[in-house]
C-alpha positions, -999 to 999 in steps of 0.1 A, spaced: 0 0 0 29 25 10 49 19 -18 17 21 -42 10 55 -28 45 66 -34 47 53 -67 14 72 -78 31 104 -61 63 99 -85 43 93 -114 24 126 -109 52 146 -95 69 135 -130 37 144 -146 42 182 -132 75 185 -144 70 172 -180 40 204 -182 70 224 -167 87 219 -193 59 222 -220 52 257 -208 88 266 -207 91 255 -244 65 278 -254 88 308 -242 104 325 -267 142 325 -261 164 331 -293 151 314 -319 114 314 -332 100 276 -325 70 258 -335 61 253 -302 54 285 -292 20 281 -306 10 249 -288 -15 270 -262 -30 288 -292 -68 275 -296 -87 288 -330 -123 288 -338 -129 265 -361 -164 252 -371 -180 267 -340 -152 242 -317 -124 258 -299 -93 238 -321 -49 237 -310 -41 257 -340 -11 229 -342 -41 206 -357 -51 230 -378 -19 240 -396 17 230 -401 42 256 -387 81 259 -404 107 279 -395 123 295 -420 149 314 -398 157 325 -363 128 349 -366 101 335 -390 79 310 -388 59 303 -417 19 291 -407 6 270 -433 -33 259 -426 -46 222 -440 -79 241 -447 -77 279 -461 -114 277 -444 -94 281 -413 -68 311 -422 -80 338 -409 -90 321 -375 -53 313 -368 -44 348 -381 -69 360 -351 -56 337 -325 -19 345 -333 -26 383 -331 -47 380 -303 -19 360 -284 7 372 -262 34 361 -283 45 398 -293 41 395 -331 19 412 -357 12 379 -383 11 384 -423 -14 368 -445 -7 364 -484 -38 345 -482 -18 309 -487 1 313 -456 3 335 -421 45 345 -421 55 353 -381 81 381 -380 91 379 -344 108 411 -332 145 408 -318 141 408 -279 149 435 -260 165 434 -227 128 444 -212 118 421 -228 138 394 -218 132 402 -180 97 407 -188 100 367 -203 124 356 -172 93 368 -148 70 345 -170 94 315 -167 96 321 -125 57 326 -122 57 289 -144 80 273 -124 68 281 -90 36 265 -108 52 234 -110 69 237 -83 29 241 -62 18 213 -81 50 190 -69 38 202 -29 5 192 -42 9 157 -49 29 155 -17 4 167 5 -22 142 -9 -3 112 -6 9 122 28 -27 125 38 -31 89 17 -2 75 41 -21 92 75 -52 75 65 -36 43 60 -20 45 95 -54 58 106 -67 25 93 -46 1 106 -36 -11 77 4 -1 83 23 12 116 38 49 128 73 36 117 65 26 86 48 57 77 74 78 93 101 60 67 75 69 35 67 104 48 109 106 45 111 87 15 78 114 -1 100 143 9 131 131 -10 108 125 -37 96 159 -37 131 175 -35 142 156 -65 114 170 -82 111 208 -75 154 202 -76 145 193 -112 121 223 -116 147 245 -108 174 229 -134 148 235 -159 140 270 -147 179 277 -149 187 266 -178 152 289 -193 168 321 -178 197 313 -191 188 311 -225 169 341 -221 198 362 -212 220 348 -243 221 375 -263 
């Protein structure tokens, strides 16, 4: 039963640094990636659609990406949710195509991104606490139960906090390495 509960806690705790991740991916550093738009949701037929289902998205250099929809039904939808974003760029429709100019970054901007990437990671990071909270109340019911003794949950309670240090440890790796890249100029 213990080591269920801790294995379920890992699992998630992984879980909330793999969306860390994600959301730091979609943070412009640099370059200009395809990923940036992976939060970006476009009307399309009345139902709220990724836009990275609706269109295939190339780079053609460090500061364009070139949107190319599967349906031209669908263009100016994805020219909406692009503008509308908060990705800091004014799209371009030839009416093929939507080209993404993205503006060098300034160094405002670049703090203004470095905030972002903090407010994400202590995201992750609360998620991580989360998880530990829940299985630690998992492990007092348990002992609540009968079902195990004090000792034993005592040793998984310690074995849950390492578990949660190695995650929010990785959180901050990943949050390092983001500001990092940021502040390459």
């Amino acid at each position: 039963m213990i080591n269920e509960t801790l294995n379920e806690a890992d699992q998630k705790m992984g879980k909330a640094v793999g969306v860390t991740r994600e959301e730091f991916a979609t943070i412009r550093a640099g370059r200009a990636n395809p990923n940036m738009f992976s939060k970006l949701i476009a009307e399309y037929y009345g139902t709220p659609t990724p836009i990275q289902q609706l269109a295939s998205f190339t780079s053609q250099d460090a500061r364009t990406i070139l949107v190319a929809p599967y349906d031209m039904g669908a263009l100016a939808a994805i020219e909406k949710s692009i503008r509308d974003s908060d990705l800091g760029v004014n799209p371009s429709n030839d009416g093929k195509s939507i080209r993404c100019v993205f503006p060098e970054l300034t160094e405002e901007r670049r703090k203004e991104y470095i905030k972002i990437a903090r407010a994400k990671a202590e995201d992750g990071r609360v998620s991580v606490r989360n998880v530990r909270r829940n299985a630690k109340q998992d492990l007092e019911k348990l002992e609540k139960d009968g079902e195990v003794g004090k000792d034993d949950v005592t040793g998984a309670e310690k074995r849950l906090d390492g578990l949660t240090k190695k995650h929010t440890d990785e959180i901050d790796e990943l949050l390092k390495n983001k500001e990092a890249e940021l502040l390459e100029v």
